[in-house]
C-alpha positions in Angstrom: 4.2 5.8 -1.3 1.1 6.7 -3.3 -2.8 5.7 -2.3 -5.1 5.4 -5.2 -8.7 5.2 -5.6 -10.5 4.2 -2.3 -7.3 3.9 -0.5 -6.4 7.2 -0.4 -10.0 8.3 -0.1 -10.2 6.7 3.2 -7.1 7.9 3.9 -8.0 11.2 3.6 -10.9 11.2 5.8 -8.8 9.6 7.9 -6.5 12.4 7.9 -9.1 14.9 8.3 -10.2 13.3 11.8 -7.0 13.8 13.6 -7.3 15.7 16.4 -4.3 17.6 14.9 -6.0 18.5 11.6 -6.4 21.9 9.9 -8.2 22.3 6.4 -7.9 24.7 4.0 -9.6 24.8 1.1 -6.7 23.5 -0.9 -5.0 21.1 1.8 -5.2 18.9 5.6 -2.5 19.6 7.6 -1.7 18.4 11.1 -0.8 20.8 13.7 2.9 20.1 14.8 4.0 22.3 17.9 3.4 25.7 16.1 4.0 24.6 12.2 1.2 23.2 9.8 2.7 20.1 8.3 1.4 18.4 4.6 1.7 14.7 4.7 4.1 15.1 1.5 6.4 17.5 2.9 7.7 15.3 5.1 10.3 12.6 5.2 9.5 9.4 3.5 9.8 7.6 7.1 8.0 10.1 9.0 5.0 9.1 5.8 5.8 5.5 7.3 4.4 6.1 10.4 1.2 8.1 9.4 0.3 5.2 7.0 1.1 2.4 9.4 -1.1 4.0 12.5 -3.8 4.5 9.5 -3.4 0.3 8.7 -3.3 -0.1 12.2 -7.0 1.7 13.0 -8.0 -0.5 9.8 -6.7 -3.8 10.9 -4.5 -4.3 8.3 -0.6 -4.7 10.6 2.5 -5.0 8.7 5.6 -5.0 10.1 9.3 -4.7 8.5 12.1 -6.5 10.4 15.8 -6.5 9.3 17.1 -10.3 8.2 19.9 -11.1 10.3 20.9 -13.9 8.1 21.9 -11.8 5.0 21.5 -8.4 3.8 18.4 -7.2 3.4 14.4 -6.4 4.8 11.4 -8.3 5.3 8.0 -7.1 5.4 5.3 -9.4 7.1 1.3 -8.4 7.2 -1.4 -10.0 8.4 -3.7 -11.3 5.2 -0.5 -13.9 4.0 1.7 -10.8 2.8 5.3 -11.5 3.3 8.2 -9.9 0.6 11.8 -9.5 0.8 13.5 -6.7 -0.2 16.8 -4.6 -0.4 16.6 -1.8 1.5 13.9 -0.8 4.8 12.4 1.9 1.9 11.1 -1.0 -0.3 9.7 -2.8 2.5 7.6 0.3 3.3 6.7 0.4 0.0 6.0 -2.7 -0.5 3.8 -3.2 2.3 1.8 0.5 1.1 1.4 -1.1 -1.8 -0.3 -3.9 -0.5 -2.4 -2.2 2.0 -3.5 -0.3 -1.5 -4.3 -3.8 -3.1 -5.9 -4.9 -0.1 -8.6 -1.6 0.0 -9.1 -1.6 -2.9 -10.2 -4.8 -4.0 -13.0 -4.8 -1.1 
């Protein structure tokens, strides 16, 4: 789940405004109980969330639902994004890389 080019620029400033946040002048980390935590240090699901309240604050909502009808994930967003895929991973991904797409087009 990588952000490229103005994607993960706004992400970034995103990141830095959380009331959470501590800089140093290598890294953001958000203050978790008493532990400084890097975005990539923790598990890909745990990334999920941080990128989907990001998309949120943005206006961009995606959501991933389980099909009941077969094996499988489907991710839904708003701008007339909708893929299937195998596992709930892909779907996140999937939906990142959209959300990518999406910022960086505008």
């Amino acid at each position: 789940m990588k952000l490229t080019g103005r994607a993960k620029e706004k992400f970034e400033k995103w990141w830095i405004e959380q009331p959470n946040s501590h800089t140093d002048n290598r890294h953001t980390y958000l203050i978790y109980g008493n532990m400084l935590v890097r975005l990539d240090s923790i598990p890909d699901a745990f990334q999920w969330g941080v990128y989907q309240d990001w998309a949120d604050s943005m206006g961009y909502y995606f959501d991933i639902e389980k099909r009941f009808d077969e094996d499988g994930y489907v991710c839904f967003g708003n701008h007339n994004f909708e893929k299937e895929t195998n596992t709930r991973q892909e779907a996140r991904n999937a939906a990142i890389e959209k959300l990518n797409q999406l910022i960086n087009e505008r």
